[in-house]
Backbone as JSON Lines, residues from 0, in Angstrom:
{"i":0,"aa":"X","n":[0.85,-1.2,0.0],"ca":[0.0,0.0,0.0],"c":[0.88,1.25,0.0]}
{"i":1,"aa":"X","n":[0.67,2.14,-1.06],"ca":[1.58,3.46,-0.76],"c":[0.82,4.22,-0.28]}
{"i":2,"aa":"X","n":[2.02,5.09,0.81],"ca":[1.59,6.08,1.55],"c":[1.32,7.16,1.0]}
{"i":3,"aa":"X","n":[0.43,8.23,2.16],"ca":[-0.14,8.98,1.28],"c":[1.14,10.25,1.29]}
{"i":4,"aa":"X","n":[1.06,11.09,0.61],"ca":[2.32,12.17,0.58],"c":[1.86,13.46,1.39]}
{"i":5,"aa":"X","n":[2.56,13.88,2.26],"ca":[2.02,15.17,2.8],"c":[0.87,15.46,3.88]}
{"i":6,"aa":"X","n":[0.62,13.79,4.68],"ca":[-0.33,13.83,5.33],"c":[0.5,12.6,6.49]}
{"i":7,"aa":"X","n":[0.38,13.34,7.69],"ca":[0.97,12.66,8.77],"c":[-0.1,11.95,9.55]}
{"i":8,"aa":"X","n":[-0.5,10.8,10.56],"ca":[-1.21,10.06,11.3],"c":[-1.17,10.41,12.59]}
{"i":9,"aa":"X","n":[-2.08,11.0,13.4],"ca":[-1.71,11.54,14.84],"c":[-2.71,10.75,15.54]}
{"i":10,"aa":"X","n":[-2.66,9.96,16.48],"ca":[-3.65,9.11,17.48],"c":[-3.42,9.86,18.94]}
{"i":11,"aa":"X","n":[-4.64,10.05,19.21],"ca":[-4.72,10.86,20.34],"c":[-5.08,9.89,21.93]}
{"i":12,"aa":"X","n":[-4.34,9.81,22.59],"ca":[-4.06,8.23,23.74],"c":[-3.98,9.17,25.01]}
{"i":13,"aa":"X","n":[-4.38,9.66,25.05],"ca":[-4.04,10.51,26.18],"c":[-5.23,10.84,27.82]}
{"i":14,"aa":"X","n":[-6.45,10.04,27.16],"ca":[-7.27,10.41,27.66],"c":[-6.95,9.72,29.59]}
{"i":15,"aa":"X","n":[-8.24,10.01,30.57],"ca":[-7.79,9.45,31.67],"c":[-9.03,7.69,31.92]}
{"i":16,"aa":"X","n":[-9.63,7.82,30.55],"ca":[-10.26,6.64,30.71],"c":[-11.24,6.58,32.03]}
{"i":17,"aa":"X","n":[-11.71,7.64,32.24],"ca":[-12.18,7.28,33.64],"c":[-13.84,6.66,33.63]}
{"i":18,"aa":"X","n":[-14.45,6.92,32.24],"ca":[-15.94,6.39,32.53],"c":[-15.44,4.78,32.24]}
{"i":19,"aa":"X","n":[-14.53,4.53,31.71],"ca":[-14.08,3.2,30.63],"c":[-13.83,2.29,32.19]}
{"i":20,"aa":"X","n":[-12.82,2.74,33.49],"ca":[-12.86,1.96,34.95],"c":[-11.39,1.71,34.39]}
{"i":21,"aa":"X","n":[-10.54,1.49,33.66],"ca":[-9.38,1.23,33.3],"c":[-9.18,1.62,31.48]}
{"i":22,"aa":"X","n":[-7.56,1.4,31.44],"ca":[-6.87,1.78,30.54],"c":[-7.28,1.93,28.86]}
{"i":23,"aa":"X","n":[-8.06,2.62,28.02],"ca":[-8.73,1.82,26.82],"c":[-7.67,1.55,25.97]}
{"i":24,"aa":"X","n":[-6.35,2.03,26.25],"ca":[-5.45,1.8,25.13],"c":[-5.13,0.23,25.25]}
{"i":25,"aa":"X","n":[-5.11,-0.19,26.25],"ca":[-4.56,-1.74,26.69],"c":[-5.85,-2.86,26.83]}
{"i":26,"aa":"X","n":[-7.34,-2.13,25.96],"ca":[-8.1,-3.37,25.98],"c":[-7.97,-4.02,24.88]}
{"i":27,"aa":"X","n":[-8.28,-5.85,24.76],"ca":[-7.57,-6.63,24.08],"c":[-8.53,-6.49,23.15]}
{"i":28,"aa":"X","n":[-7.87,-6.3,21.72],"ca":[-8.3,-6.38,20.53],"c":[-7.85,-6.8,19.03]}
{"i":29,"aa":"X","n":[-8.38,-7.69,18.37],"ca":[-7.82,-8.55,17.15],"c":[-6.26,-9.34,18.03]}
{"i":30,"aa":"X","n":[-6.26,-9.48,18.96],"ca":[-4.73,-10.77,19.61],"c":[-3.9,-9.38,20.14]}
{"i":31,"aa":"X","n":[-4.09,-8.31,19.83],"ca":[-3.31,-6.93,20.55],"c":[-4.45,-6.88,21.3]}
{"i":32,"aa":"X","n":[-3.24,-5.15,21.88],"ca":[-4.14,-4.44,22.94],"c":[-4.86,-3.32,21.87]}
{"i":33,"aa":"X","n":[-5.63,-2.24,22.09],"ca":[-6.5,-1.57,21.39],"c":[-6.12,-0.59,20.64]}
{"i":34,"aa":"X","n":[-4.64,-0.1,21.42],"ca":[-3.63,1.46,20.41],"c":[-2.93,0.64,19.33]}
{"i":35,"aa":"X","n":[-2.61,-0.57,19.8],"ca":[-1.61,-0.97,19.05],"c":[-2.43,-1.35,17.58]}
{"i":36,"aa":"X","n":[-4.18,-2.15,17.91],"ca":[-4.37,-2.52,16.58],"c":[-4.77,-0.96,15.49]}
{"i":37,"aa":"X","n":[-4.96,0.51,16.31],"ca":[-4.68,1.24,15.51],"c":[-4.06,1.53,15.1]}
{"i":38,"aa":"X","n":[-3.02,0.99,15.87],"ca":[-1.53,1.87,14.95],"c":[-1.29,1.05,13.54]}
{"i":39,"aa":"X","n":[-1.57,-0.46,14.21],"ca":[-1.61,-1.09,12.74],"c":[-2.69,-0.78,11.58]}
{"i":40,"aa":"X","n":[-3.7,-0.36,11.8],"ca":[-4.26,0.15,10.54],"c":[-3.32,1.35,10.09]}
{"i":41,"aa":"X","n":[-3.01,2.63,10.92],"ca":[-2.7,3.57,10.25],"c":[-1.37,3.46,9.56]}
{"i":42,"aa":"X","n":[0.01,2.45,10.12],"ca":[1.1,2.82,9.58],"c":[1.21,2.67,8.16]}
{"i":43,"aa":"X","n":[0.37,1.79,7.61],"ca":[0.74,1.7,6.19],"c":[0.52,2.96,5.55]}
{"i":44,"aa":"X","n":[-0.31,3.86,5.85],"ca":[-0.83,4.55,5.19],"c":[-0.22,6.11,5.23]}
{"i":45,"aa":"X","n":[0.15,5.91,6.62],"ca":[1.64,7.75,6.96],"c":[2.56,7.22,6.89]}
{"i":46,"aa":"X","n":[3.41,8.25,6.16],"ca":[5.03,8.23,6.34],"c":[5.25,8.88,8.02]}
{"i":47,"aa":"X","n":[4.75,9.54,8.56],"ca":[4.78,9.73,9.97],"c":[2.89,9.18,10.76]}
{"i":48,"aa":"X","n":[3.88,8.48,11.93],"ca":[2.7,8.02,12.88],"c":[3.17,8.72,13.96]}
{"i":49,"aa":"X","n":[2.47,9.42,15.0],"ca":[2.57,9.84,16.23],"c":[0.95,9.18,17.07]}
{"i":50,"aa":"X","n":[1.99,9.44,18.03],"ca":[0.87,9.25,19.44],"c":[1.11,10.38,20.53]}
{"i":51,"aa":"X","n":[-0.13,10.67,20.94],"ca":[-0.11,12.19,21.43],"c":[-0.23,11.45,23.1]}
{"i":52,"aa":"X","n":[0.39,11.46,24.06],"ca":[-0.39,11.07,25.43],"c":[0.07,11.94,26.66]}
{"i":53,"aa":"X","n":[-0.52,11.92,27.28],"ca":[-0.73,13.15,28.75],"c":[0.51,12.65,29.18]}
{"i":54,"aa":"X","n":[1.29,11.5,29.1],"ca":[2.71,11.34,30.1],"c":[3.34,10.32,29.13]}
{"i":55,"aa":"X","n":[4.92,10.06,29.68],"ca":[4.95,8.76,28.48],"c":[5.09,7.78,29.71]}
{"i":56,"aa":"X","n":[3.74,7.5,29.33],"ca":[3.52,6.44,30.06],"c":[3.07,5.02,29.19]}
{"i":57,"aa":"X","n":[3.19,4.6,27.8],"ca":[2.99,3.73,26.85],"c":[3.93,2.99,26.42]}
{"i":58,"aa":"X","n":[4.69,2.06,26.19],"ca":[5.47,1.02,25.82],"c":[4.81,1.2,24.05]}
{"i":59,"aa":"X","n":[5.83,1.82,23.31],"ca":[5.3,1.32,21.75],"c":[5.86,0.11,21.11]}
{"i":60,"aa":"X","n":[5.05,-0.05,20.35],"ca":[5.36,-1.79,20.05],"c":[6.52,-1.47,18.36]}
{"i":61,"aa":"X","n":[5.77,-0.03,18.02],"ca":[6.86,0.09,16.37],"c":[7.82,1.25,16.5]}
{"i":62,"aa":"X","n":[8.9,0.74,16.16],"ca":[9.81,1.87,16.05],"c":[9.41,2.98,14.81]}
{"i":63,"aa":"X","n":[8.37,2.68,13.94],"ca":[8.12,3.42,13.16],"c":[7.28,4.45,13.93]}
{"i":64,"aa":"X","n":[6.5,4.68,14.86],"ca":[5.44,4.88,15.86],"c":[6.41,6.26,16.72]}
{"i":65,"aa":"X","n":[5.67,7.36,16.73],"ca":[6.5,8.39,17.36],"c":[5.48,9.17,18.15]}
{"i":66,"aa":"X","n":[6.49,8.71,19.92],"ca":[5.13,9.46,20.76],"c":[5.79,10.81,21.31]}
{"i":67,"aa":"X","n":[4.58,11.14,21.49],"ca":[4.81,12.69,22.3],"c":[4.32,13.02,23.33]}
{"i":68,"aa":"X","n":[4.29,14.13,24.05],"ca":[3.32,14.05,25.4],"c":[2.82,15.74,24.9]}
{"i":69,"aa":"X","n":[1.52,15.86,26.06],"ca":[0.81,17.23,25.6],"c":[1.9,18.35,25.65]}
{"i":70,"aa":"X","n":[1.53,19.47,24.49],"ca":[2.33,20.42,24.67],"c":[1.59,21.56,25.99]}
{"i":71,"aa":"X","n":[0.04,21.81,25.57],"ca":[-0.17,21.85,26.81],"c":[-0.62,20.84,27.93]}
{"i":72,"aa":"X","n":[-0.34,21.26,28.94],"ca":[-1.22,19.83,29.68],"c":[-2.78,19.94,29.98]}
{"i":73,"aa":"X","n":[-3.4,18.67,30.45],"ca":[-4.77,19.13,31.1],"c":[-5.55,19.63,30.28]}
{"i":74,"aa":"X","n":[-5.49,19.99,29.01],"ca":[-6.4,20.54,28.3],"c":[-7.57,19.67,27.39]}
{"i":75,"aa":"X","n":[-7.5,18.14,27.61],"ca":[-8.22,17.16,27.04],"c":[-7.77,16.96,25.45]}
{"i":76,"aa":"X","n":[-8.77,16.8,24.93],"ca":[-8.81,16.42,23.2],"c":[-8.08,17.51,22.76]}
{"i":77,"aa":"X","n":[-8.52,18.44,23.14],"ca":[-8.08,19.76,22.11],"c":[-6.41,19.74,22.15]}
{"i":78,"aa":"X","n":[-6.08,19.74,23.3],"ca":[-4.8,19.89,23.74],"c":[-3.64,18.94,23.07]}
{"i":79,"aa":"X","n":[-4.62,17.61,22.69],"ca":[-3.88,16.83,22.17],"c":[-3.68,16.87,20.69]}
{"i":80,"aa":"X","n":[-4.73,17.18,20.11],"ca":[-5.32,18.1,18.64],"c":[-3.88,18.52,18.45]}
{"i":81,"aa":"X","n":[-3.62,20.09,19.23],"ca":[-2.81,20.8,19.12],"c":[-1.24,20.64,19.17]}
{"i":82,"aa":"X","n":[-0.92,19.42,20.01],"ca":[-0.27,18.71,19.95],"c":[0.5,18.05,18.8]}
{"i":83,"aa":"X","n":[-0.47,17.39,18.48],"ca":[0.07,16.64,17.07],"c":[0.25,17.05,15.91]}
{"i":84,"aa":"X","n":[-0.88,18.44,16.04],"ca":[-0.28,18.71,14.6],"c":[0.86,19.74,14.53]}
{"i":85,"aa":"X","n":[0.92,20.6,15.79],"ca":[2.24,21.04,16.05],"c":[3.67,20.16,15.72]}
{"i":86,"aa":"X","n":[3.49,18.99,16.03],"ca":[4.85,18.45,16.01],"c":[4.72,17.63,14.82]}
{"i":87,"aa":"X","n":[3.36,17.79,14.03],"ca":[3.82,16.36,12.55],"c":[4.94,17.15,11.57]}
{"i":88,"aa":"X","n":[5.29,16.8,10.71],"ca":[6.7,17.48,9.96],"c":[5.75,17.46,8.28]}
{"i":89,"aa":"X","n":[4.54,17.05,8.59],"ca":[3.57,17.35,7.55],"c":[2.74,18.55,7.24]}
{"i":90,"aa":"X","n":[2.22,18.67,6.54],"ca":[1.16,19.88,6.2],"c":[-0.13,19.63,6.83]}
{"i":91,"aa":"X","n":[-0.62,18.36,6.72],"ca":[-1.53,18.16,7.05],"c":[-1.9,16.68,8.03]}
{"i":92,"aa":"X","n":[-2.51,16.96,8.81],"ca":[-2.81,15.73,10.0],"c":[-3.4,15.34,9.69]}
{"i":93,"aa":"X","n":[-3.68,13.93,9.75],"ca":[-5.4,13.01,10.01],"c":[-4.87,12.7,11.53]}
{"i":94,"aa":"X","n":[-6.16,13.21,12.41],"ca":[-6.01,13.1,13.55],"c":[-7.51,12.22,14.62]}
{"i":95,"aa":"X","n":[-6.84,11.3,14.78],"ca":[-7.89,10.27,15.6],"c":[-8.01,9.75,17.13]}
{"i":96,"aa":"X","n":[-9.02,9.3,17.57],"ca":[-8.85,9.18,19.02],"c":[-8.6,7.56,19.08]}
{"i":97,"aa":"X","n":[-7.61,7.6,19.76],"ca":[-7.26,5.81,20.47],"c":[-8.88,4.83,20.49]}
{"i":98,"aa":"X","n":[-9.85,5.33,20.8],"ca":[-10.45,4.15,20.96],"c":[-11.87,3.88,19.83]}
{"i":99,"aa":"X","n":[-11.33,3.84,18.77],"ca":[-11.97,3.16,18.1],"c":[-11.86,2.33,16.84]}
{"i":100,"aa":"X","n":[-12.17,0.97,17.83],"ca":[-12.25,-0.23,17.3],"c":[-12.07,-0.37,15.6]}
{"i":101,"aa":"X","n":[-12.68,-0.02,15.19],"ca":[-13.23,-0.2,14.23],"c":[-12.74,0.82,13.02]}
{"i":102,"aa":"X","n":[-11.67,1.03,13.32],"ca":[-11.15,2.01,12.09],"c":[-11.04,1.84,10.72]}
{"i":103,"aa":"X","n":[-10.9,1.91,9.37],"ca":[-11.13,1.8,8.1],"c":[-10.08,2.18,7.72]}
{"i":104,"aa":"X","n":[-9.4,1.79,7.21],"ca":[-7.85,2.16,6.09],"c":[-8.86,3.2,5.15]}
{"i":105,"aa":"X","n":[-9.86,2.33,4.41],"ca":[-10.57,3.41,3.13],"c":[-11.25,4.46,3.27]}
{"i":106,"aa":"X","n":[-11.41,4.43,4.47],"ca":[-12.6,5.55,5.31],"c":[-11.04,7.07,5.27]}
{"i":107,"aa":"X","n":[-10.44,6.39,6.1],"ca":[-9.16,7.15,6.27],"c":[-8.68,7.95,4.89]}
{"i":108,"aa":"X","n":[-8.49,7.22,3.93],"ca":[-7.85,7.66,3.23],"c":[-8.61,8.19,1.99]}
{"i":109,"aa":"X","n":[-9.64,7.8,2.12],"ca":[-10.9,9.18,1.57],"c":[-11.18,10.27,2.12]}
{"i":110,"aa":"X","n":[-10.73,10.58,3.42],"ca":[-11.02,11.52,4.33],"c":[-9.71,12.37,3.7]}
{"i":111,"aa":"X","n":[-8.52,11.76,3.52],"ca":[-7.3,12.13,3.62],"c":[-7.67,12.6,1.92]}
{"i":112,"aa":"X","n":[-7.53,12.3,1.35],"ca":[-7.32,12.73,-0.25],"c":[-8.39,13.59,-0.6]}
{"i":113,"aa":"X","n":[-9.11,13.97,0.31],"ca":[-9.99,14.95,-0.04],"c":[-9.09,16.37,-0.97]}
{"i":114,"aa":"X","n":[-9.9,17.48,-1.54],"ca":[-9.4,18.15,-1.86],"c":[-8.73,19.15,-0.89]}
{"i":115,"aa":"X","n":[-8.11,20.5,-0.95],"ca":[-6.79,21.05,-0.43],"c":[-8.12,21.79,0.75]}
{"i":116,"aa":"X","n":[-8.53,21.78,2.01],"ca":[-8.87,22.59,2.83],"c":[-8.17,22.57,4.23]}
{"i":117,"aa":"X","n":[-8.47,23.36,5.02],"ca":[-8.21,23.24,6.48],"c":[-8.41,22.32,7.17]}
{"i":118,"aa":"X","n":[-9.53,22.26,7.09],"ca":[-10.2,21.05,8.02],"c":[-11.52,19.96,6.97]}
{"i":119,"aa":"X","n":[-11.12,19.18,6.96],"ca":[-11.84,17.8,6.49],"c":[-12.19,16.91,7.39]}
{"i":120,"aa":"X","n":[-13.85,17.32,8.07],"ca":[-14.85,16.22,8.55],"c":[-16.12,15.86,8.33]}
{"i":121,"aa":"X","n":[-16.3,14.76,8.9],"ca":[-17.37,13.92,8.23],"c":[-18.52,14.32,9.32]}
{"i":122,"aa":"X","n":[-19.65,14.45,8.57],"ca":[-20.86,14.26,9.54],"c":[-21.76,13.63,9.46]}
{"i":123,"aa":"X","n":[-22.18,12.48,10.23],"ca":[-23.15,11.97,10.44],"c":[-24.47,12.6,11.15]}
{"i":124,"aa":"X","n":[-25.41,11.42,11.24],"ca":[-26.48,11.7,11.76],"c":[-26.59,12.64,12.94]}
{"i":125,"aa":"X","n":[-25.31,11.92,14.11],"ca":[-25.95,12.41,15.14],"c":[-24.65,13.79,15.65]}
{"i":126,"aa":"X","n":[-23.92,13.95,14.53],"ca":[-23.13,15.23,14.6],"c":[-21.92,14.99,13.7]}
{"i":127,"aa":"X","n":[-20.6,16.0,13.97],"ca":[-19.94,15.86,13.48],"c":[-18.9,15.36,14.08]}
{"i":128,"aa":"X","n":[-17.99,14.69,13.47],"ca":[-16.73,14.05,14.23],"c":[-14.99,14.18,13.77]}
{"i":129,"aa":"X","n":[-15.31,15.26,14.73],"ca":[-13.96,15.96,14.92],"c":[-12.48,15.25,15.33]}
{"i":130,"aa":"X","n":[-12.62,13.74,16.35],"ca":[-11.57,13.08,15.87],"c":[-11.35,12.16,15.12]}
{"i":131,"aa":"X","n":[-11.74,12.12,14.48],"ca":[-11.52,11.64,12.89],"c":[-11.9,12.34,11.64]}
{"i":132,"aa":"X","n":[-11.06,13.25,11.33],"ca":[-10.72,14.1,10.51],"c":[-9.27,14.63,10.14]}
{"i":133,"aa":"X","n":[-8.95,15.39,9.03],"ca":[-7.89,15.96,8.49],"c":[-7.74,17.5,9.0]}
{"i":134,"aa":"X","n":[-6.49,17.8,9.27],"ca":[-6.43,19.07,10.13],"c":[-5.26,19.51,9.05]}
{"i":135,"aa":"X","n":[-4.96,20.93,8.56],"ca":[-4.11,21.66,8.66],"c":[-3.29,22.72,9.59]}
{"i":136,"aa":"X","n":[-1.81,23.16,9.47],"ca":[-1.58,23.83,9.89],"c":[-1.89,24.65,10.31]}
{"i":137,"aa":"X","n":[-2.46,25.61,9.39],"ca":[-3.18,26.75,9.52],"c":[-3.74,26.71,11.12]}
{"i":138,"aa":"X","n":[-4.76,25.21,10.91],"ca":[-5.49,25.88,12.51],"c":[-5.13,25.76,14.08]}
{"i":139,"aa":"X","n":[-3.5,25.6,13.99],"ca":[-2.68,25.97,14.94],"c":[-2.72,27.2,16.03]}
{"i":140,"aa":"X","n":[-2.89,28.39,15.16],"ca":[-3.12,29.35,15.86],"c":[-4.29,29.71,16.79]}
{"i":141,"aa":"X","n":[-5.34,29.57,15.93],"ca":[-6.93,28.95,16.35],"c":[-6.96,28.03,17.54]}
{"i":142,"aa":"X","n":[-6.01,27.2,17.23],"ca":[-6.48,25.85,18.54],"c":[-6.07,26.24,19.42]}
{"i":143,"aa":"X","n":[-4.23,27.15,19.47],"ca":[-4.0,27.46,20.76],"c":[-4.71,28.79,21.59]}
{"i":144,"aa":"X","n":[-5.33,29.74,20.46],"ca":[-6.06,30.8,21.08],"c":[-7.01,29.82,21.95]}
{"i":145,"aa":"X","n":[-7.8,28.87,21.43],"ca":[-9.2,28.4,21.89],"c":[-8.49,27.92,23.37]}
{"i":146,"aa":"X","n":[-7.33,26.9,23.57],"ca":[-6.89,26.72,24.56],"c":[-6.46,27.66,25.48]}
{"i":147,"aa":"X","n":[-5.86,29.02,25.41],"ca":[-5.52,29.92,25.95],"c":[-6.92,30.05,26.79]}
{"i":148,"aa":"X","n":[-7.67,30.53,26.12],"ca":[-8.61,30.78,26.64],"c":[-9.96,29.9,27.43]}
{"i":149,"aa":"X","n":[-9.47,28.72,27.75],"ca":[-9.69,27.47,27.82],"c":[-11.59,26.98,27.15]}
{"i":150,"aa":"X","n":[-11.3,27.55,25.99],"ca":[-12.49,27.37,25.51],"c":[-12.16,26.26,24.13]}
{"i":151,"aa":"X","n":[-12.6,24.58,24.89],"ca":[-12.32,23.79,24.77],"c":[-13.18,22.75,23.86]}
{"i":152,"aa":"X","n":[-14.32,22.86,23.05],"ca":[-14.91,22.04,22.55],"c":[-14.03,21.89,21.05]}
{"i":153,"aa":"X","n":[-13.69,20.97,20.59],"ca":[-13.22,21.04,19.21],"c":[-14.12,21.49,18.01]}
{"i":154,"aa":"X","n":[-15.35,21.57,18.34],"ca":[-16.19,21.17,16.92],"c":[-16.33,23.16,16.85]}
{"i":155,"aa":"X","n":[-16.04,23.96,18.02],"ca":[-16.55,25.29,17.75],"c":[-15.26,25.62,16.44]}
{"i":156,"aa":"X","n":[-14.34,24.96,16.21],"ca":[-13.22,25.61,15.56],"c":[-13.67,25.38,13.91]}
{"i":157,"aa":"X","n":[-14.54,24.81,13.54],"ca":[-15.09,24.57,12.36],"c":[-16.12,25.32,11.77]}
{"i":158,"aa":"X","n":[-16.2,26.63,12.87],"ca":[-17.19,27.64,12.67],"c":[-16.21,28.62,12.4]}
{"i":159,"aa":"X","n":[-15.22,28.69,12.22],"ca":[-13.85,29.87,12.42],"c":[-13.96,30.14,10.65]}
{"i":160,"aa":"X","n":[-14.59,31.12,10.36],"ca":[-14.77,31.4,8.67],"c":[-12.74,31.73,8.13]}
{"i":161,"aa":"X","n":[-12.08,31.56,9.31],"ca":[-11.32,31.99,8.19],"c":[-10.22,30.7,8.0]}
{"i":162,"aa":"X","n":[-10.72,29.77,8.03],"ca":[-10.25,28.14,7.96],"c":[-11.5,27.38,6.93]}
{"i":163,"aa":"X","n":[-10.7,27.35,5.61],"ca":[-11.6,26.61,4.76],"c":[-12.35,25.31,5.26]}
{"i":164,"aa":"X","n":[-13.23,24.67,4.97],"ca":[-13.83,23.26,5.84],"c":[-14.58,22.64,4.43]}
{"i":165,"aa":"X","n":[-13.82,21.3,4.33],"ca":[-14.91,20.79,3.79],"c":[-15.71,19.56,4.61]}
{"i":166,"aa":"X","n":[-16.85,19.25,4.27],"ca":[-17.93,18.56,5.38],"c":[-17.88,17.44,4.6]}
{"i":167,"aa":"X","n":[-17.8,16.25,4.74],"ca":[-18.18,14.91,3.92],"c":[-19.89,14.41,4.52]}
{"i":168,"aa":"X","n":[-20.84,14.21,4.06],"ca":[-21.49,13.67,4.42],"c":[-21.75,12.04,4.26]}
{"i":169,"aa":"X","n":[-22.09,11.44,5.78],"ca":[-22.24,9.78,6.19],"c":[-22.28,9.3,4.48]}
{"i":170,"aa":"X","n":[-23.22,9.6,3.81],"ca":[-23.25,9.17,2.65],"c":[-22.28,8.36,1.62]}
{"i":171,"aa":"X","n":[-21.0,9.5,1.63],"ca":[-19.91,9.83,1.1],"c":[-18.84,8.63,1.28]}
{"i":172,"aa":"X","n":[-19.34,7.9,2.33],"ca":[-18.48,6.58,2.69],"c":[-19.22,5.68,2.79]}
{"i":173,"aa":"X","n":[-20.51,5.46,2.77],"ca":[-21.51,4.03,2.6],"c":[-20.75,2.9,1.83]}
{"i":174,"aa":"X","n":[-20.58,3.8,0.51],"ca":[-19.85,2.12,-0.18],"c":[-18.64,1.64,0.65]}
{"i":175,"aa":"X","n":[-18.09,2.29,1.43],"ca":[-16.48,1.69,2.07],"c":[-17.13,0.97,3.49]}
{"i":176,"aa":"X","n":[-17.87,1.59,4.01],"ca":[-18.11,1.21,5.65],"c":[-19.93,1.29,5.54]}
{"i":177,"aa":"X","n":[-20.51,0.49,5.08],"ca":[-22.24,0.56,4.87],"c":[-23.03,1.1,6.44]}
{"i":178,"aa":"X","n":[-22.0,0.36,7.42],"ca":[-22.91,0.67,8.55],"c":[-22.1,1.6,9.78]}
{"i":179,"aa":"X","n":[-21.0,2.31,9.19],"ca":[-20.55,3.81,9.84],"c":[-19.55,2.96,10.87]}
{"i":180,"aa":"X","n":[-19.26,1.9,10.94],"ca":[-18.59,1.22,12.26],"c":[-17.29,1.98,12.31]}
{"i":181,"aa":"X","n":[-16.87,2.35,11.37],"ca":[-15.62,3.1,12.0],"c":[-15.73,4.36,12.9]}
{"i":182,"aa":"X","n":[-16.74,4.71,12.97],"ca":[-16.75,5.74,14.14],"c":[-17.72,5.44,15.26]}
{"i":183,"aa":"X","n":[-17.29,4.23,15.68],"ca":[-17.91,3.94,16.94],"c":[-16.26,3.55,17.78]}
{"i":184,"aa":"X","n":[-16.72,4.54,18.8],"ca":[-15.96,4.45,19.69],"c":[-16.2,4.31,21.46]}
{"i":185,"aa":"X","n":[-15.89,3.74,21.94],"ca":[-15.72,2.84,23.2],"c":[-14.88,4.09,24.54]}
{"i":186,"aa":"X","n":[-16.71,4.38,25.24],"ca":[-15.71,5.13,26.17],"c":[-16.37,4.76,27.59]}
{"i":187,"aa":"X","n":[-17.26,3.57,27.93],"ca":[-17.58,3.02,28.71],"c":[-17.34,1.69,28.39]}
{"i":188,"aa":"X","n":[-17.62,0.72,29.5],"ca":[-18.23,-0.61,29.35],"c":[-19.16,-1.23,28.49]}
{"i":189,"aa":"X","n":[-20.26,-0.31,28.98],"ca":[-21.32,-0.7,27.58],"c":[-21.05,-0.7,26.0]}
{"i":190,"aa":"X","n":[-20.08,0.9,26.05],"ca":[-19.31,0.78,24.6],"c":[-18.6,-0.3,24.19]}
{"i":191,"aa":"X","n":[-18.17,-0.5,25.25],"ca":[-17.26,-2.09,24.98],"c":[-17.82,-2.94,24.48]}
{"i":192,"aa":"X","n":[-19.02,-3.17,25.29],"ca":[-19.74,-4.46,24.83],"c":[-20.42,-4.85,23.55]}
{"i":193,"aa":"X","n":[-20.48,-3.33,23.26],"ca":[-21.33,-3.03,22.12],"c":[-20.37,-3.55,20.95]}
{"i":194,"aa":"X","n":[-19.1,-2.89,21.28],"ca":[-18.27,-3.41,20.17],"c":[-18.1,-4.51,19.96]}
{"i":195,"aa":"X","n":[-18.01,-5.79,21.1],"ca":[-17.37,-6.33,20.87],"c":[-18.37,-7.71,20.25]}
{"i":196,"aa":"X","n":[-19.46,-7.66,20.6],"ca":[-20.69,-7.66,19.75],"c":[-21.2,-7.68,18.09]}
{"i":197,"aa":"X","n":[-20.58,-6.34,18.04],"ca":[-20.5,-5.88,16.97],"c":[-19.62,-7.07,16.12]}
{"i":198,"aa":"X","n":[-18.31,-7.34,16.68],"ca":[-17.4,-7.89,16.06],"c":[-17.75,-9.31,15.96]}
{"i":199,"aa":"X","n":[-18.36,-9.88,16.8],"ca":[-19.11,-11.55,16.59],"c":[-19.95,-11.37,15.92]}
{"i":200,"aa":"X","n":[-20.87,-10.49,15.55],"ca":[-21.92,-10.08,14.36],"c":[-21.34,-10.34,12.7]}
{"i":201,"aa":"X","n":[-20.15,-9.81,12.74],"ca":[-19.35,-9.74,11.58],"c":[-18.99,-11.22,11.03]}
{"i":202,"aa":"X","n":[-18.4,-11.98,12.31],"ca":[-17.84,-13.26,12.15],"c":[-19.0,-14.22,12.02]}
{"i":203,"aa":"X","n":[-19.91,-13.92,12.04],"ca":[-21.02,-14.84,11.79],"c":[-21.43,-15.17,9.93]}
């Protein structure tokens, strides 16, 4: 599979897992733990992989795999956002959160080859989803104002008119992923279960 050119992989691991009762990066998934089977979807696809996490507190399994810790701290998603794309050596990020299962190489890399904007995300039904999307540089400045000011939701930065956006709609990926599973993500127990569910559904 060739990689894509000019677009770096940032996984965001940083969280404190606390509705989840323990670690989501280390729940067991496909014979790994749960960061690791993302990392294996994404490396084929960046010439740079990073992992963004609140401490280095992670054992990486690839030397291709490059972690970092928050540039600011305490600031949640955003912080880690800002993070990664600060330090990719790319133009542009695809930037995702550690826990979900169910990621798509094709989903990814339709997201990624979109045409030249700021920000490239997808929206579904029940909103839009901000970690899993394509970020440019550009909205560096933006993210750290929003953090300065600890005004912290990611999705307000897609209202910022002076950051091009293009929107994919659920549609736009039916033929790759029919039933959206790549953006189900696991931030309780129940999420868990749901997934894992999900995944004996498949094997049937």
């Amino acid at each position: 599979m060739k990689k894509m050119d000019g677009v770096s992989g940032v996984i965001l691991a940083g969280g404190k897992s606390t509705r989840m009762g323990r670690d989501k990066r280390c729940l067991p998934w496909n014979g790994v733990n749960l960061l690791d089977s993302i990392c294996a979807v994404l490396d084929p696809l960046f010439d740079e992989l990073i992992i963004v996490t609140a401490a280095s507190d992670y054992e990486l399994r690839s030397a291709s795999v490059r972690s970092i810790t928050d540039e600011i701290p305490g600031k949640g998603s955003i912080g880690g956002l800002f993070s990664g794309i600060l330090h990719s050596h790319n133009p542009y990020s695809f930037v995702v959160a550690c826990d979900m299962p169910y990621l798509h190489s094709g989903v990814v890399e339709r997201i990624c080859l979109s045409p030249p904007a700021d920000l490239v995300v997808v929206h579904l039904l029940h909103g839009i989803q901000p970690l899993h999307a394509r970020y440019s540089k550009k909205c560096l400045p933006y993210l750290e104002e929003m953090i300065r000011k600890d005004h912290l939701k990611i999705q307000d930065l897609f209202c910022n008119s002076a950051l091009s956006t293009i929107v994919l709609d659920e549609t736009r990926l039916s033929d790759l992923d029919p039933h959206l599973r790549s953006f189900i993500n696991v931030n309780t127990p129940s999420d868990w279960e749901f997934a894992r569910k999900a995944r004996r559904n498949l094997s049937v």
